[in-house]
N, C-alpha and C positions, 0 to 999 in steps of 0.2 A: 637714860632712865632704865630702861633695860634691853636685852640684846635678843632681834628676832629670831638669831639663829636658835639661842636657845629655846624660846618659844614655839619655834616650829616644831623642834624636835620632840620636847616634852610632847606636846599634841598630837604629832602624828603616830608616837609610843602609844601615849593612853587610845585613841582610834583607835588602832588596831591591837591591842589589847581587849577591851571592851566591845569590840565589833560588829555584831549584829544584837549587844543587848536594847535595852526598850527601858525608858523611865515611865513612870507609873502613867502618866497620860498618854502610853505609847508612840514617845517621840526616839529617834537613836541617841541614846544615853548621852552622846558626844555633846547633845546639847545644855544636860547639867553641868559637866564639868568644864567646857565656855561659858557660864555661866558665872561658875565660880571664879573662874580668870578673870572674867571679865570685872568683876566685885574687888579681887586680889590688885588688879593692874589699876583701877580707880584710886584706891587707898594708898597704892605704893606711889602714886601720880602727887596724890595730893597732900603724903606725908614727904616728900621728897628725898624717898629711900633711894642711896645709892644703887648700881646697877648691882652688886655683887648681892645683896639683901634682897630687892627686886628680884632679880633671878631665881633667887631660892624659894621666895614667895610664890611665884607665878609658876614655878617646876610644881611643889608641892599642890598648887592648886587643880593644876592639871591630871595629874597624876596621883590624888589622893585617894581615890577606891580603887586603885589599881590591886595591890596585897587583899583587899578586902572582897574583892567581887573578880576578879579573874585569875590566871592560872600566875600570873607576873608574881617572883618572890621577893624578898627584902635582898636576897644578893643579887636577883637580876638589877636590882635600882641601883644595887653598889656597884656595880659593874659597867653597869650604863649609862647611869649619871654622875654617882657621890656619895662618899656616909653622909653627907649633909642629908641628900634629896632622900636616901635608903630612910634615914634616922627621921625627917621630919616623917616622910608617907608612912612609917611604920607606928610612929605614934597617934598618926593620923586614922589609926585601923583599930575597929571596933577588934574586940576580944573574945570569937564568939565562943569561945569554952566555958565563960562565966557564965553563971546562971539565969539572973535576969539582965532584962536592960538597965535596969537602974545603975549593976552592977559594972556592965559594957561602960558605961557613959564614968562613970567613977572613974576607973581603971583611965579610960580614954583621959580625962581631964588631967589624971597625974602624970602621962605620959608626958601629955603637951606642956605642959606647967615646968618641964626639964627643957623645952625646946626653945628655941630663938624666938621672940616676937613674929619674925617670920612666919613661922610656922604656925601658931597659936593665929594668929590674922585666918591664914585657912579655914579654920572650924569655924571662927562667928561669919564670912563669906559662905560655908555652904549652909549655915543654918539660915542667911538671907536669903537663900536661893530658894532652901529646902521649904521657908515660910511663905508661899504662896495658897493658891486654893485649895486645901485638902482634898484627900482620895474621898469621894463622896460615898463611899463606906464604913468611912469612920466616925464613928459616935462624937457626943459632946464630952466623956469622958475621954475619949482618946484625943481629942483635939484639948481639951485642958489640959494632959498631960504633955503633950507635945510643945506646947505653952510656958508649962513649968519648966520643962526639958531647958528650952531656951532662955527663960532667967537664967537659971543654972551658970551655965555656960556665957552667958553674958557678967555675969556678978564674977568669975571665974578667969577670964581672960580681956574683961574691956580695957584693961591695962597696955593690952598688945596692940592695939590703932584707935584711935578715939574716932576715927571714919566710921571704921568700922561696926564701931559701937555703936556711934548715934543712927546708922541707918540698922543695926539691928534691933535697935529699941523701937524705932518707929516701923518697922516690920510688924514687931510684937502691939502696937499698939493697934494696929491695921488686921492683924491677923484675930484680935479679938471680935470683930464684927463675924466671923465662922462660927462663935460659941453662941448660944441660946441659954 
């Protein structure tokens, strides 16, 4: 299905890459991005994606805010792993010189929309991940938004695992008991 070596490796890269960061409920980050694996490796399980698809899948999930949140560049990925793994985590990477989010999230979508199935599978995984309890700082505007964000992106890629799909839909339908 797929191969631990490479599993290990991706993970112990993004670890120690990401290092002492902190996700928002102050856990080590390490445990978003097993998170997202662990959603990628489900989907690749029960789409019975070859290992070489697999692999790609579960690199890029590992390793998808690597460019985006640590010092790791798109040639270090080429170098370390593959223009595969460089090319999906690159378009896996918000854009933050555009203006708004709205704009990030565009950009991001047409990236991934050039990428393998593989690839595209990653973003509706960390939007499952990402839909759980909100920062209890954020408004009902902001969690509406976050809402929309994810139709988005689900009307956008549910083409790329129909697993994937249907557990982000019911995320989304779970995630609306937050809104008031």
């Amino acid at each position: 299905m797929f191969s631990q070596d490479v599993y290990l490796k991706a993970l112990t890269y993004a670890a120690k890459a990401h290092g002492e960061q902190k996700t928002p409920t102050d856990l080590p980050y390490v445990t978003h991005i097993v998170s997202v694996a662990m959603e990628v490796l489900h989907a690749c399980e029960k789409s019975s994606l070859d290992e070489e698809k697999a692999n790609l899948a579960i690199s890029c999930a590992l390793l998808h805010d690597t460019i985006e949140d640590t010092d790791i560049t798109y040639d270090d990925l080429y170098v370390d792993f593959s223009d595969e793994v460089a090319n999906g985590v690159e378009a896996l990477t918000k854009d933050k010189t555009l203006g708004t989010k709205q704009a990030q999230m565009q950009d991001s979508i047409e990236k991934l929309m050039n990428q393998p199935y593989e690839v595209q599978m990653v973003k509706l995984a960390d939007r499952i991940t990402n839909l759980s309890t909100p920062p209890k700082h954020w408004d009902n505007d902001k969690k509406k938004a976050y809402l929309k964000e994810a139709s988005f992106i689900l009307s956008c890629l549910k083409n790329s695992n129909i697993y994937l799909s249907q557990r982000l839909e019911e995320r989304m339908e779970n995630y609306k008991s937050y809104i008031n």
